[in-house]
C-alpha positions in Angstrom: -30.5 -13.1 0.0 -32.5 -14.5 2.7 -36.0 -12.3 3.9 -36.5 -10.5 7.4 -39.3 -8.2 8.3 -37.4 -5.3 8.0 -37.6 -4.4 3.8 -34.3 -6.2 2.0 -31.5 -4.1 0.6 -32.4 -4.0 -3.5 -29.8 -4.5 -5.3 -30.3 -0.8 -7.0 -30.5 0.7 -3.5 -27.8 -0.9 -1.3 -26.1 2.2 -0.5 -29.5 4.1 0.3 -30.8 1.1 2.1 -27.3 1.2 5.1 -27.7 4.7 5.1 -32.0 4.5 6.6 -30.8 1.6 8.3 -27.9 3.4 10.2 -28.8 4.4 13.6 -30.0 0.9 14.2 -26.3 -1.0 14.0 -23.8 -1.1 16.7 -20.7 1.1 16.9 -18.3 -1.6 15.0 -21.0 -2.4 12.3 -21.4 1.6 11.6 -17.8 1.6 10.9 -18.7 -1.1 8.6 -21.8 0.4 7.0 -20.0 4.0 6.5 -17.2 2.3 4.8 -19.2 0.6 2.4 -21.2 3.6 1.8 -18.0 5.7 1.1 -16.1 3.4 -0.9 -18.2 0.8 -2.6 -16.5 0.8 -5.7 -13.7 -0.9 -3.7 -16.3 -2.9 -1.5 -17.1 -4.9 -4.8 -13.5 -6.3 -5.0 -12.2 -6.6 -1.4 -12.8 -10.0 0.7 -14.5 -9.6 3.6 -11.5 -9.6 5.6 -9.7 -6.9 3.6 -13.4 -4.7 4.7 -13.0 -5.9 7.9 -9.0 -4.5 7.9 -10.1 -1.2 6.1 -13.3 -0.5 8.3 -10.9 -1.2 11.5 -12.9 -4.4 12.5 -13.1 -7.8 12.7 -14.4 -9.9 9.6 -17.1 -11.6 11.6 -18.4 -8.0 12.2 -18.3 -8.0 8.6 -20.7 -11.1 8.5 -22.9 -10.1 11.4 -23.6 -6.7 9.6 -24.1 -8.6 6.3 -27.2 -11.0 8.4 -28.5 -7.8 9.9 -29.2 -6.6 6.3 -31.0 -9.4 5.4 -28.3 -11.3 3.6 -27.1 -14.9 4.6 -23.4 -13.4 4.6 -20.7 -11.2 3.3 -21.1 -13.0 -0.4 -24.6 -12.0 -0.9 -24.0 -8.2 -0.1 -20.9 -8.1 -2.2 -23.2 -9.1 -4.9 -25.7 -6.5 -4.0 -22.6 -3.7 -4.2 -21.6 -5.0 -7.7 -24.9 -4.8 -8.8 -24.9 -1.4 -7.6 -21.5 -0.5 -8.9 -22.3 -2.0 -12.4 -25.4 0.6 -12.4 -23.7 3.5 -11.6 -21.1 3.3 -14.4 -23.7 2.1 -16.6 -26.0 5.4 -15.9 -23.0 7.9 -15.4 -23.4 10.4 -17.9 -20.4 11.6 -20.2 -18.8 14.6 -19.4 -17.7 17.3 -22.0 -18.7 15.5 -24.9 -16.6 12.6 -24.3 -17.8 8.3 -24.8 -18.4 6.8 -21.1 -15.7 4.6 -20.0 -16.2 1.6 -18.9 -15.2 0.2 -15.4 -11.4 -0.7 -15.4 -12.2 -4.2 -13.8 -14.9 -6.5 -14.7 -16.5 -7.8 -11.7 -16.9 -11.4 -12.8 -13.3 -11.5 -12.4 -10.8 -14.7 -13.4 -7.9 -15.4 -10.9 -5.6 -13.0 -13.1 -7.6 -10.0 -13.3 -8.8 -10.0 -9.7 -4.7 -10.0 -8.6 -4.3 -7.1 -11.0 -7.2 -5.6 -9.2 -5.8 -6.0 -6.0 -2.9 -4.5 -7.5 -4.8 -0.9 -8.6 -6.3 -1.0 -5.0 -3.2 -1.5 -3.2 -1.7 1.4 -5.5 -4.5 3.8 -5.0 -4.1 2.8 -1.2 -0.7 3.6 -0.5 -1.1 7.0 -2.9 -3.9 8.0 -0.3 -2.6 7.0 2.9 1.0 8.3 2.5 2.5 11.5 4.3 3.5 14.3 2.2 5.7 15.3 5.1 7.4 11.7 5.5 7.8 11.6 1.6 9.7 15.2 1.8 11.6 14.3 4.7 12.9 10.8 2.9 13.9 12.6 -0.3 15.4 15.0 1.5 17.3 12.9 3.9 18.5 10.6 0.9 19.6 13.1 -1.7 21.9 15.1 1.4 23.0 12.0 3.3 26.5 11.0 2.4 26.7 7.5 2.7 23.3 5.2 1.9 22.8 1.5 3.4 19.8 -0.3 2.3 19.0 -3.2 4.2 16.3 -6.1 3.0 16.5 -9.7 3.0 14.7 -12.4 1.1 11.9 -10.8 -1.4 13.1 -7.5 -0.2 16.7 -7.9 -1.6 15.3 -7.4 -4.8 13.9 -4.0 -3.7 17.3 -2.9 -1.8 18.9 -3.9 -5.0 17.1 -1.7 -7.3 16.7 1.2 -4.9 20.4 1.4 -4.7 20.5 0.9 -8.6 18.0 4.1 -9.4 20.3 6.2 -6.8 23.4 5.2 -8.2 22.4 6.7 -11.7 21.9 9.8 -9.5 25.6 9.5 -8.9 24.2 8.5 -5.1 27.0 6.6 -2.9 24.5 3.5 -1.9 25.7 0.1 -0.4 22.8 -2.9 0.2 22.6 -5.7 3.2 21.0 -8.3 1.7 22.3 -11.7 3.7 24.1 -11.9 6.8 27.5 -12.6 4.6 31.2 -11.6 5.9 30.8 -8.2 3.3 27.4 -7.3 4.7 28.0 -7.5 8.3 31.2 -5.2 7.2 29.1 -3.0 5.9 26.9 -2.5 9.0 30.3 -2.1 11.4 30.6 1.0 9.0 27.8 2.7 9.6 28.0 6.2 11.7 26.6 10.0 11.9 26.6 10.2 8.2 25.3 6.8 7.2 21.3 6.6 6.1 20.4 3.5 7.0 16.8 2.0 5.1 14.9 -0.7 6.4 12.6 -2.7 3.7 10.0 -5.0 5.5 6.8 -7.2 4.3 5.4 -8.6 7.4 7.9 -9.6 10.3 10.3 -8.1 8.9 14.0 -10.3 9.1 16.3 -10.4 12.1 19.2 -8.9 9.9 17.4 -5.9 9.4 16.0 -5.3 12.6 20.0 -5.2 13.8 20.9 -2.9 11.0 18.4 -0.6 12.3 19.3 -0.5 16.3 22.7 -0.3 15.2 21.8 2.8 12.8 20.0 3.9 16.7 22.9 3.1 18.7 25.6 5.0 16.8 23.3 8.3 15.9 22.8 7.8 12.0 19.8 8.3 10.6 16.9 5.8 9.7 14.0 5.0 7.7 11.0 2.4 7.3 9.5 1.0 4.2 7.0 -1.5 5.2 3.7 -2.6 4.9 3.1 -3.0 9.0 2.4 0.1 10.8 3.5 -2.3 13.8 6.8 -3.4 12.6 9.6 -3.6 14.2 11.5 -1.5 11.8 9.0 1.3 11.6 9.7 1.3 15.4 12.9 2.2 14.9 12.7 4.7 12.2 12.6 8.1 12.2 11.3 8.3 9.0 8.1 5.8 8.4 6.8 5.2 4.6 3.9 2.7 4.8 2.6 0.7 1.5 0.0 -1.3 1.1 0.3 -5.2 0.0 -3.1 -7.1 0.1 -3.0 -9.8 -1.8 -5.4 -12.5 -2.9 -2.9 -14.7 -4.4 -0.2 -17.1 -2.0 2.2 -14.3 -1.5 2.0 -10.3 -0.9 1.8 -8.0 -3.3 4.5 -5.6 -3.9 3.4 -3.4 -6.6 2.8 -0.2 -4.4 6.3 -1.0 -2.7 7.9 -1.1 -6.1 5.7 2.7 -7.3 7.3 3.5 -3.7 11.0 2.9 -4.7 10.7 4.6 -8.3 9.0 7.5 -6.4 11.5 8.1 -4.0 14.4 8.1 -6.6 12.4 10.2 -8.8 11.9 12.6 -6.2 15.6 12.9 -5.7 16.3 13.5 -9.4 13.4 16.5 -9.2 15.4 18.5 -7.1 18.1 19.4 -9.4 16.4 17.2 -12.4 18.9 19.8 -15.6 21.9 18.6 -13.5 20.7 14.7 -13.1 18.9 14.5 -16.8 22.6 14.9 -18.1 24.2 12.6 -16.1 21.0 10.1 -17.2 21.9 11.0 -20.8 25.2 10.2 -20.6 24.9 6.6 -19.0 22.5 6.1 -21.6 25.2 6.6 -24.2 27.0 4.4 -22.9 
């Protein structure tokens, strides 16, 4: 940590230190500072561009707020906040007789426990961020619809795959689009009024998709997103939208959430009526 005139943020008093500091930063860098100040058990694992993506700014605003601390960069103050966040759960005090529990995490992480990490954030993301209302109207919309398609291609055929494996326990009619074969483009010329058509997307989502969506549009049947882009071209399309998040510090995204998503969903179906579906589960597990 470099020195300025202004007093440097102690590592035991990070948080306190933004909070004097506040009226002095810029609009972006508050967004910054209030983040970090309401969430710095998560500040202590994130990149400075997953702040940045959280705190709705850029990650050199990131940096420039980390300088007008008095750190050299982002690095330094994530130090300072693990410091911080290694205090708190060492002074917390047990409740109701019970042992303190230690951090889930360590901080001085190896590449396989910082992706499981990213992988309790991204869960504990999605759980907070998702709509009660869109997760009512997708179980509803699934568990009345008649005929199911679920279209995803690539890492997302895996998903489609399974979805349509949990819903068929249910005794759920559910066909997948997975590649743009002869039988899957037969499968889209099917769809009409009664067809639920489900989009799966990580990132640009796939051509294929996209047309099994604004065909689901064109001919009146109804639709639904589950992606990790609020952007997307599928959630554009959809009228029901299920966002998940997939941060990732390893080379590809992470789909933990999206797989808690799936099992959700289906397990939402078999709530509804779960005496009628536990002995159809019972029986296929005779089988």
């Amino acid at each position: 940590m470099k020195r300025s005139a202004t007093p440097a943020a102690t590592p035991e008093s990070l948080s306190t230190y933004i909070q004097a500091r506040f009226d002095d930063f810029s609009r972006s860098q508050k967004d910054v500072a209030q983040y970090i100040v309401d969430h710095l058990d998560e500040v202590a694992f994130q990149t400075a561009e997953e702040l940045a993506r959280r705190a709705n700014t850029s990650s050199s605003t990131v940096v420039r707020f980390s300088q007008a601390l008095g750190f050299e960069g982002y690095p330094e103050l994530q130090h300072s906040a693990r410091e911080e966040y290694r205090r708190r759960h060492a002074k917390a005090p047990a409740s109701n007789g019970t042992p303190h529990v230690a951090p889930l995490f360590s901080l001085d992480q190896n590449e396989f426990e910082t992706l499981l990490a990213a992988d309790h954030v991204n869960v504990e993301d999605t759980a907070r961020k998702v709509s009660r209302s869109e997760v009512e109207s997708a179980v509803e919309a699934i568990a009345t619809t008649p005929r199911l398609l679920v279209a995803g291609t690539d890492q997302m055929a895996f998903f489609a795959s399974y979805l349509r494996h949990l819903l068929m326990l249910l005794d759920l009619r559910a066909e997948i689009v997975a590649s743009p074969s002869q039988e899957a483009l037969g499968r889209l010329s099917r769809i009409d009024e009664e067809t639920l058509v489900i989009g799966l997307s990580a990132g640009r989502p796939h051509p294929l998709v996209v047309r099994a969506m604004k065909l689901a549009r064109h001919r009146k049947a109804r639709t639904m997103a589950i992606t990790d882009a609020t952007l997307s071209e599928v959630a554009k399309l959809a009228q029901i939208r299920l966002y998940y998040s997939s941060n990732s510090p390893a080379y590809v995204r992470s789909h933990t959430a999206l797989l808690s998503m799936v099992q959700a969903l289906a397990y939402g179906v078999y709530a509804r009526d779960a005496d009628d579906y536990a002995d159809r589960i019972k029986a296929f597990k005779l089988k």
